[in-house]
C-alpha positions in Angstrom: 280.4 145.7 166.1 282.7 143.3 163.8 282.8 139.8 163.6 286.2 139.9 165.2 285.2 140.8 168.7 282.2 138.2 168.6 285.2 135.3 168.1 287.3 137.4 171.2 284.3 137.4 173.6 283.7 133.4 172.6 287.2 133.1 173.1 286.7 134.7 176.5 289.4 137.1 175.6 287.5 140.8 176.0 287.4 142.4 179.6 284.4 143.0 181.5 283.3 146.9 180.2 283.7 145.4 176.2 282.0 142.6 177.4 279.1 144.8 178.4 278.9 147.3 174.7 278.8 143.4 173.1 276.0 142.5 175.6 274.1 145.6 174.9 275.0 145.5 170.9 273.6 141.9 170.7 270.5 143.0 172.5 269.5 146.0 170.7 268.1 144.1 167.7 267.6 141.2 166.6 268.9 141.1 163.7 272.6 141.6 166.0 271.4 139.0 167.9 270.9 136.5 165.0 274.7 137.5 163.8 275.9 136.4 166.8 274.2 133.2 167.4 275.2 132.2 164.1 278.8 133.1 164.7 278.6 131.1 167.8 277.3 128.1 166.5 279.7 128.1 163.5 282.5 128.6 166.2 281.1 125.4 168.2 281.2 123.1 165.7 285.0 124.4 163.5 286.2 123.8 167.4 284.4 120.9 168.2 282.9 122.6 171.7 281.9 119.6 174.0 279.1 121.9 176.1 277.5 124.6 173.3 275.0 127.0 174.4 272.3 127.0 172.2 269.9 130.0 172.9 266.0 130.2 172.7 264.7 131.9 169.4 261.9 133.3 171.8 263.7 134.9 174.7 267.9 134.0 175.0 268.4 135.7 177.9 265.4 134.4 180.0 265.8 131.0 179.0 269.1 129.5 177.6 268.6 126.0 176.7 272.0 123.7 177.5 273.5 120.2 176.2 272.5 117.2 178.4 275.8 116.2 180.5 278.5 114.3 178.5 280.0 112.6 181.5 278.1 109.8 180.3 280.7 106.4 180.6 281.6 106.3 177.0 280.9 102.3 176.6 277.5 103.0 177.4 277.1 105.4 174.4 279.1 103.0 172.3 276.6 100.1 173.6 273.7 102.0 172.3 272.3 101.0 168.6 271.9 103.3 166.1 268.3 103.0 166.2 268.4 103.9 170.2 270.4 107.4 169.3 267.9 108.0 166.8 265.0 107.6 169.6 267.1 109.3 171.9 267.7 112.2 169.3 263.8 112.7 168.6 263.1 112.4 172.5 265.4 115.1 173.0 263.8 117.2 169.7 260.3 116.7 170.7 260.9 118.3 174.5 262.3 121.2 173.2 259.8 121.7 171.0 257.5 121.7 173.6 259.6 124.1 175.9 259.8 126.5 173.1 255.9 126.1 172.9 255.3 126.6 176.6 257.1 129.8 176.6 255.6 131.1 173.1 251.9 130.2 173.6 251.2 129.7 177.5 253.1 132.5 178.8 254.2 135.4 176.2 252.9 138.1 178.6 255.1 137.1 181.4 258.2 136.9 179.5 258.2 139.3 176.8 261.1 141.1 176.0 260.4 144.6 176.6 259.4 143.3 180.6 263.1 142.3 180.9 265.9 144.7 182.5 269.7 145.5 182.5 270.9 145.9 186.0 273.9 147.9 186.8 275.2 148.0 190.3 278.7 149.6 191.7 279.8 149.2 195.2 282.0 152.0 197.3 285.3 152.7 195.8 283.7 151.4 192.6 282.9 153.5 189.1 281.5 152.0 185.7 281.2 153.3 181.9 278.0 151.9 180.0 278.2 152.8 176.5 274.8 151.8 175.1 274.1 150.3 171.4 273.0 153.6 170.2 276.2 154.8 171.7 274.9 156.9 174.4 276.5 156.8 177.3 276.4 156.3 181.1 278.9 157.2 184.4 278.1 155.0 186.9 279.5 156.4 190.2 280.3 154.5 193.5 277.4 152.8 195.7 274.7 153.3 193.1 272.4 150.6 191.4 270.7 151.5 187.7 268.1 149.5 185.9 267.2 150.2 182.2 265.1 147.9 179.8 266.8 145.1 177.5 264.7 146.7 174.5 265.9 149.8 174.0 264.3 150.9 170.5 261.0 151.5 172.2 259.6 155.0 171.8 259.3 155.1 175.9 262.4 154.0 178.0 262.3 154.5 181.5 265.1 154.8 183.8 265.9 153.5 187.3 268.4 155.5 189.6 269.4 155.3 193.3 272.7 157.0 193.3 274.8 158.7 191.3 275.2 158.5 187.0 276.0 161.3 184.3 273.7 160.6 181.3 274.7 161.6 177.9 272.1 160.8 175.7 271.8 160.7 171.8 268.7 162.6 170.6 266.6 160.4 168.6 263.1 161.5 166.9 260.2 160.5 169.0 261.7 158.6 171.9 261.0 159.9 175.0 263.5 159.0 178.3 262.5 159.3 181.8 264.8 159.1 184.7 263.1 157.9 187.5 264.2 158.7 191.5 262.8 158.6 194.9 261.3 161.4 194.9 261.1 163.1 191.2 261.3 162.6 187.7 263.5 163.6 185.0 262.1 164.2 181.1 264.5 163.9 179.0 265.0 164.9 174.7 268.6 164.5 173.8 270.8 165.8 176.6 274.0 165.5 178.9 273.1 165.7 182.9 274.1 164.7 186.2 271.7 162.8 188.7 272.4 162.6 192.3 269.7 160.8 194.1 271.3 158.6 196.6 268.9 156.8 199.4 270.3 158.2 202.3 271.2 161.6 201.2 268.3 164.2 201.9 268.5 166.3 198.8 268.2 164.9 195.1 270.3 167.0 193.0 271.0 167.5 189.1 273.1 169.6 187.3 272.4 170.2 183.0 275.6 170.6 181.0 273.8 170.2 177.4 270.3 170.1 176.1 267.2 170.7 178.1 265.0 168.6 181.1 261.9 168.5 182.9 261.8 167.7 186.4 259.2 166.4 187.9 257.1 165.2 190.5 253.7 163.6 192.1 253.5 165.0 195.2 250.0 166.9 195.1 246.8 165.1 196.1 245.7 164.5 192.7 248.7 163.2 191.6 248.9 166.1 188.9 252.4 166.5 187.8 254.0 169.8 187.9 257.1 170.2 185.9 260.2 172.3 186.0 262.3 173.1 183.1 266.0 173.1 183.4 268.5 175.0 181.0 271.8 174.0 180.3 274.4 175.8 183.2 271.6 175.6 185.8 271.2 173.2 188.7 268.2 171.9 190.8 268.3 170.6 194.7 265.3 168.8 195.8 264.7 168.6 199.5 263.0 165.5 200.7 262.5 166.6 204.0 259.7 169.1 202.5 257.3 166.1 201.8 256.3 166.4 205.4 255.4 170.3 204.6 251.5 170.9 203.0 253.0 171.5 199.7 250.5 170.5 197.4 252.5 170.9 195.0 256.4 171.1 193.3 257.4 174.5 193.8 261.0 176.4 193.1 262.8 179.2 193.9 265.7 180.5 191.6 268.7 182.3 192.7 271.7 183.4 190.7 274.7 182.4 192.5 276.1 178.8 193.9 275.4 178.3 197.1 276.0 175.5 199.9 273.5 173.0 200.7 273.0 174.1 204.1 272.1 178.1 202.5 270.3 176.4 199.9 268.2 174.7 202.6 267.7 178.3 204.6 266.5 179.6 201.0 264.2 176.6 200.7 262.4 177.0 204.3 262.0 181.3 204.1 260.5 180.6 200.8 258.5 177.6 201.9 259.9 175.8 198.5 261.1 172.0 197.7 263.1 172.9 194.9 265.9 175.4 194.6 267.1 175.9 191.1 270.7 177.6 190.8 271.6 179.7 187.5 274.9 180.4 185.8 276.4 177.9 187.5 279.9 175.7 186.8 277.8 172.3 185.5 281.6 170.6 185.5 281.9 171.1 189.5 279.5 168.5 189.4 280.5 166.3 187.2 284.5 165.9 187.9 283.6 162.6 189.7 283.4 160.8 186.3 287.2 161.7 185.3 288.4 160.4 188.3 288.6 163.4 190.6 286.5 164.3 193.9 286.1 167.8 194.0 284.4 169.6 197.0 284.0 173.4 197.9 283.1 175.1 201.2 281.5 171.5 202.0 281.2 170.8 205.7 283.0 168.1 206.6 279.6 165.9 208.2 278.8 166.0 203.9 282.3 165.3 202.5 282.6 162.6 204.8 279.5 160.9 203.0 281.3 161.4 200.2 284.6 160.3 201.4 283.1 157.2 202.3 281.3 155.8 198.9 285.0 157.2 197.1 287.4 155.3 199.2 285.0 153.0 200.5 285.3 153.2 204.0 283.3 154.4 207.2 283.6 157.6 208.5 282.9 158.5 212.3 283.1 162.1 213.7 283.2 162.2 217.4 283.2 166.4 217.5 280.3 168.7 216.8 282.4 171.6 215.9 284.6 169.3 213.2 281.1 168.0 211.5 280.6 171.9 210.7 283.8 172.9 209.7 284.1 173.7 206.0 286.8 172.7 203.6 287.5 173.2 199.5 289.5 171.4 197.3 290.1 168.1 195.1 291.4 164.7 195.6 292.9 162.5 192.7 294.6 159.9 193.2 295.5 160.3 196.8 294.8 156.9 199.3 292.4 157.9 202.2 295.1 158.5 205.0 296.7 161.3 202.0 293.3 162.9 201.9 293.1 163.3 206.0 296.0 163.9 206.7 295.9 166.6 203.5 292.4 167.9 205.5 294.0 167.8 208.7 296.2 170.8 208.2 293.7 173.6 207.8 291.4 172.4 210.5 293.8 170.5 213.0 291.9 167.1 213.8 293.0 163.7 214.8 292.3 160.3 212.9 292.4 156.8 213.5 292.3 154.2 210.5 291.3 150.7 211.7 291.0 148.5 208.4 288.1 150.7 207.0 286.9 152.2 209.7 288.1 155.9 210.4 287.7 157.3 213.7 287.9 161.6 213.7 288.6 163.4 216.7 289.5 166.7 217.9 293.0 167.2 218.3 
């Protein structure tokens, strides 16, 4: 990170995603942090800034101390003696002095930097790119919220999903990354995956495309964690539904060909299983969503529709029993939402109402 895009983001001239790699680049160390406080200040005073930002040596992004006011009447600061703005000066010294004491000896537990998080949250229609200061990287997808720690040079780091991301990880010696869900955990070394865990679907899914996870999960009665090991090409469904089941513990069953999620559920109750892991399987099926492109095959139209509505952000309703289960394959771009029906609407003849967002499906 130069010194050039430190004076771009003071100049309030770098969009919101370089915005973010400076946010997370200043936050990585401290020693990046104290680079760019000192370019800051230097910039406040070579442009005479009337309201600086001075940040706390202790913790600058819990606390961020800030000028007094300056819509002060100016005769009244020109009324004051020289003697009065030295009091005024020291008055002003001696309180933050004791701020920065209050947060350094009475409560260093409380605020301590490796308690604080990054929160990333994307609403329907909406995607994000995190590129992170050790240059990993992260695809946000639509409706999903993801929480991560400030301090990211800790050995641990855990990981906070409800929704959907692709992780591509750098492998660093002796840190160890967990993904956490819902429902299970993901261990992971230095690796590229996708994560579907959203709150209201009822499977949690993730596909390997590089490197090697555990999955895991505390489901038995003394909370002993069984683990799963993924390989790259393979992909795991977790079933939700199963907690009600008395399986005491995380159990799978592997199959060698892709399946649907409705035959992956069948598999799941003959086998009395939670977890069905598929092998030799496409990993970039899953993951087209990050350039861009929703891709769907033999997917009944009840699940594309949940789909259809974080993409396009909208609300889907299907008034017809026999459309919910009909099936459909293919890939949507850069089509608008009455493109995509109508474009579904040919195979399987239905009718559609758009009202705003709200999409009405009937039988034709």
């Amino acid at each position: 990170m130069n010194e050039e895009k430190i004076i771009q983001y003071l100049k309030g001239e770098l969009d919101t995603q370089e915005s973010k790699e400076l946010h997370d680049w200043i936050l990585f160390d401290k020693a990046n942090f104290e680079t760019f406080k000192q370019l800051k200040q230097a910039w406040a005073l070579s442009n005479a800034m009337k309201e600086s930002e001075p940040v706390d040596e202790k913790d600058y992004h819990i606390f961020r101390l800030r000028n007094f006011s300056e819509d002060e009447d100016e005769s009244e600061k020109e009324s004051l003696s020289p003697l009065q703005w030295i009091l005024r000066i020291a008055a002003v010294f001696l309180m933050l002095v004791g701020v920065y004491q209050l947060f350094t000896l009475i409560l260093p537990d409380k605020f301590s930097r490796d308690d604080l998080f990054t929160e990333i949250t994307t609403n329907a229609g909406e995607k994000s790119k995190i590129i992170l200061a050790d240059s990993s990287v992260i695809w946000v997808n639509s409706c999903t919220k993801l929480r991560y720690p400030v301090n990211l040079k800790k050995s641990k780091i855990n990981f906070y999903l409800e929704g959907e991301a692709f992780f591509d990880f750098k492998k660093i010696p002796n840190r160890n990354i967990t993904v956490h869900t819902s429902n299970i955990n993901i261990k992971v070394i230095g690796t590229a995956f996708n994560l579907k865990a959203y709150a209201n679907d009822n499977t949690i899914q993730t596909t390997l495309v590089r490197g090697k996870i555990a999955i895991e999960t505390l489901i038995d009665k003394e909370n002993a964690v069984k683990q799963i090991l993924l390989l790259p090409n393979q992909s795991a469904t977790y079933f939700k539904n199963y907690k009600r089941l008395n399986i005491s513990e995380l159990k799978e069953k592997r199959i060698n060909k892709t399946e649907t999620i409705e035959e992956l559920e069948r598999i799941a109750n003959r086998n009395q299983t939670n977890m069905i892991v598929e092998e030799s399987i496409n990993p970039q099926v899953q993951v087209f969503w990050k350039e861009g492109k929703l891709l769907f095959e033999k997917e009944t139209l009840e699940n594309l529709s949940k789909r259809m509505e974080r993409w396009f952000a909208v609300k889907i309703n299907i008034e017809s029993e026999r459309l919910k289960k009909a099936r459909f394959s293919g890939t949507f771009d850069k089509e608008s939402i009455e493109q995509a029906l109508k474009a579904l609407s040919y195979p399987v003849p239905f009718n559609y109402t758009i009202i705003k967002d709200s999409i009405i499906i009937k039988n034709r």
